[in-house]
C-alpha positions in Angstrom: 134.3 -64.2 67.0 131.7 -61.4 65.7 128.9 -61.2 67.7 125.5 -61.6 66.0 122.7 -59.2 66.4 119.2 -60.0 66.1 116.2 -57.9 65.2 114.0 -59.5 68.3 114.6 -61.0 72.1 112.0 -63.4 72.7 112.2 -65.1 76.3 113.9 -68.4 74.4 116.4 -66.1 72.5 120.3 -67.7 72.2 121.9 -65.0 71.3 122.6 -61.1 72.4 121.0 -58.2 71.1 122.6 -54.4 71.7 121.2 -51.4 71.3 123.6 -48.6 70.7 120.6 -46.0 71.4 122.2 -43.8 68.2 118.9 -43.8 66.4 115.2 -42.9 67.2 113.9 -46.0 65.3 111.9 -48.9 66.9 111.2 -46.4 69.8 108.2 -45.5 71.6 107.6 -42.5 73.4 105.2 -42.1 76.4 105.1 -39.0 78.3 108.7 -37.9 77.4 110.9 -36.3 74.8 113.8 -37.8 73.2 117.0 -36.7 70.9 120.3 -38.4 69.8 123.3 -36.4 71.1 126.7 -37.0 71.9 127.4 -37.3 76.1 130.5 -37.5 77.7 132.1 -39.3 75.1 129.6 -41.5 74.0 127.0 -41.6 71.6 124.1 -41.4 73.4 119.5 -40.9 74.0 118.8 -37.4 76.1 115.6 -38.1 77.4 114.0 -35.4 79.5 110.0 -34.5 80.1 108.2 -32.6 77.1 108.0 -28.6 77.8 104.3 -29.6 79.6 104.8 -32.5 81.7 102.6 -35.2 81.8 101.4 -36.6 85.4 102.5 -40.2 86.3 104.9 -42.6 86.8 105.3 -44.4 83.2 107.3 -41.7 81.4 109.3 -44.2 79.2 111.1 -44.7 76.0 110.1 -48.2 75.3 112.1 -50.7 72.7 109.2 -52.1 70.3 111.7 -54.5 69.1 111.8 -56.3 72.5 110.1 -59.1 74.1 111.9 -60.1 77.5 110.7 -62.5 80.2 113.9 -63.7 81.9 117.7 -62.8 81.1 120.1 -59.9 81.9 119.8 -56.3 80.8 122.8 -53.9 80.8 123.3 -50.3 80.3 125.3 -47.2 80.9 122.7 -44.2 82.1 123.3 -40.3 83.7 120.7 -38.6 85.1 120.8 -35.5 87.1 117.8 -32.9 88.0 117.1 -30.6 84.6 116.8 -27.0 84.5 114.3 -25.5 86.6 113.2 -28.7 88.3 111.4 -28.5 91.9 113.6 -29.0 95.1 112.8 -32.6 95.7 113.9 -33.7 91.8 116.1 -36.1 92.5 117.4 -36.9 88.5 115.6 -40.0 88.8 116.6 -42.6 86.2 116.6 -45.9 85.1 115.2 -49.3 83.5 111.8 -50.5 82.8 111.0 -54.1 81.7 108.4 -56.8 81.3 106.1 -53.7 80.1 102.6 -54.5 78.7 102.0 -53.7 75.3 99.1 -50.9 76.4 102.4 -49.8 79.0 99.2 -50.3 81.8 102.2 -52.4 83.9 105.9 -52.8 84.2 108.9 -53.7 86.7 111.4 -50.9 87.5 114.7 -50.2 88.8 116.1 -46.9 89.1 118.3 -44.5 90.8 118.1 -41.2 92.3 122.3 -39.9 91.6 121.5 -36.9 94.2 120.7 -39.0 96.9 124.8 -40.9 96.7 126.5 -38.4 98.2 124.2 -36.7 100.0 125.2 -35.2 104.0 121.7 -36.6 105.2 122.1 -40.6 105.4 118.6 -40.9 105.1 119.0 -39.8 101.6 122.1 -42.0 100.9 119.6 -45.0 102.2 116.9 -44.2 99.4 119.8 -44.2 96.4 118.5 -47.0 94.4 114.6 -48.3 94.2 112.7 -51.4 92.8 108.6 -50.3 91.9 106.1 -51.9 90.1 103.9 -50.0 88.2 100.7 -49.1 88.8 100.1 -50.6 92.0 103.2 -50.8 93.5 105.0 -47.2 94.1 107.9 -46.1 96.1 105.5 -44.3 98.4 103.8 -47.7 99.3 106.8 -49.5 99.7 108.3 -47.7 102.0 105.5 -47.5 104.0 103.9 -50.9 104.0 107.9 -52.3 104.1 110.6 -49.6 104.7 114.0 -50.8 103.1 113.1 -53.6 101.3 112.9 -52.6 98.0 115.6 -49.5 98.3 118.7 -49.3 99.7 122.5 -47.2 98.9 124.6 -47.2 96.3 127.9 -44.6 95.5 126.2 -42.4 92.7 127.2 -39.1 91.5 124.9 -36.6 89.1 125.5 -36.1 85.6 127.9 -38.9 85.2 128.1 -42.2 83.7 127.1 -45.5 85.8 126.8 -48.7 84.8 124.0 -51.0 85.6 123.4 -54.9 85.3 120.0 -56.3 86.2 119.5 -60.3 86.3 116.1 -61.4 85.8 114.6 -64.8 86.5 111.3 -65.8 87.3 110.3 -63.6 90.4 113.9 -63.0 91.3 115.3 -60.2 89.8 119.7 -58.9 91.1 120.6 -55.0 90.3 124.3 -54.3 90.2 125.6 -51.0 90.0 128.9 -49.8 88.7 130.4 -52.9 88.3 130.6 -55.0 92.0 130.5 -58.2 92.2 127.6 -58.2 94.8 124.2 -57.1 94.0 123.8 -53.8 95.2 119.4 -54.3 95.5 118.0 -58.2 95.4 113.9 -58.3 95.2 113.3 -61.9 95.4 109.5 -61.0 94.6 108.7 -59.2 91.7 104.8 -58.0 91.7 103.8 -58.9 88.2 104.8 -62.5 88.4 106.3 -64.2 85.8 105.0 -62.3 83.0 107.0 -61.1 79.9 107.1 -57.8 78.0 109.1 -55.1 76.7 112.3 -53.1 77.9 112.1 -49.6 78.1 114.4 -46.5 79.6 112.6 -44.9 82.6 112.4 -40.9 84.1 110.8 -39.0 87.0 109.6 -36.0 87.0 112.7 -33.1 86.5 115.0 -35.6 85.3 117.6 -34.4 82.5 118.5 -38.5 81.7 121.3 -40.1 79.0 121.0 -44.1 77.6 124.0 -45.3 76.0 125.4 -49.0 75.3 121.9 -51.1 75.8 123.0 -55.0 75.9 120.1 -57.9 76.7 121.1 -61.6 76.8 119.5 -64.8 78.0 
């Protein structure tokens, strides 16, 4: 049967929606530069910082055509440190949702692929992380409560990993490249049950690729 794309996910929506991330339409920039390329095979979004970075942590490329409360977002990502980056870049990358229109607030998951294989395990332990922008960083996190909202997962620079993230409510499941447990639960999402847009996420000296965005209920 053919799958049937619609032009908007609202919270109530039946059906997928997919996002090849070819095209620059119905995308947002905030503190980043974007470009369609071709990566590894797949058509793909290179998304790196603008030649004068911008300060902060809401560097996003947000989907205008999105409205998501609850339901599952998956995508392939890469993201490594880019050229010239400081020592602690990590190639930080990954997936923004229930953003405010004015982008003031948002949920994130993302990784840091230099951290996988690292020799220090202290590294390997800070591989994946859950923040919630503004007032939730990693910083504070892992101060206030180390480990909970972080944890490992096998990731490699540069390459291709695939990510599933289950939202409901306040409970929200991250798995990466494909296991059948979640690799990161957070069973208490800081903005509440609040809705908003999806948007691709980057840290500072990240060289990042999107391909193959898929959001169902």
């Amino acid at each position: 049967m053919k799958s049937i794309t619609l032009p908007l996910l609202s919270c109530c929506a039946l059906f997928a929606q997919t996002f090849p991330l070819d095209s620059l339409d119905a995308l947002k920039l905030n503190k980043v530069s974007a470009q369609t390329t071709s990566y590894i095979g797949r058509a793909a979004l290179h998304v790196t910082e603008p030649k004068e970075p911008a300060a902060g942590e809401d560097k996003l490329v947000v989907l205008t055509k999105t409205q998501f409360r609850d339901g599952v977002i998956e995508l392939d990502l890469a993201g490594k440190p880019g050229a010239g980056a400081a020592a602690a870049a990590r190639g930080f990358v990954g997936i923004a949702f229930r953003v405010a229109p004015d982008l003031s607030k948002f949920e994130c998951f993302y990784l840091r692929p230099t951290n996988g294989r690292a020799e220090d395990q202290e590294r390997r332990n800070h591989s994946v992380q859950y923040t919630s922008f503004p007032d939730y960083p990693w910083q504070r996190t892992r101060k206030e409560t180390p480990s909970k909202y972080e944890t490992y997962a096998d990731l490699v620079p540069g390459e291709w990993t695939k990510l599933r993230l289950e939202v409901r409510g306040l409970k929200a499941r991250l798995y990466v490249n494909g296991v059948q447990q979640p690799t990161l639960i957070v069973n208490d999402l800081k903005l509440g049950e609040t809705s908003g847009h999806i948007a691709l996420w980057i840290g500072p000296g990240t060289d990042a690729y999107f391909a193959n965005l898929r959001v169902s209920p």
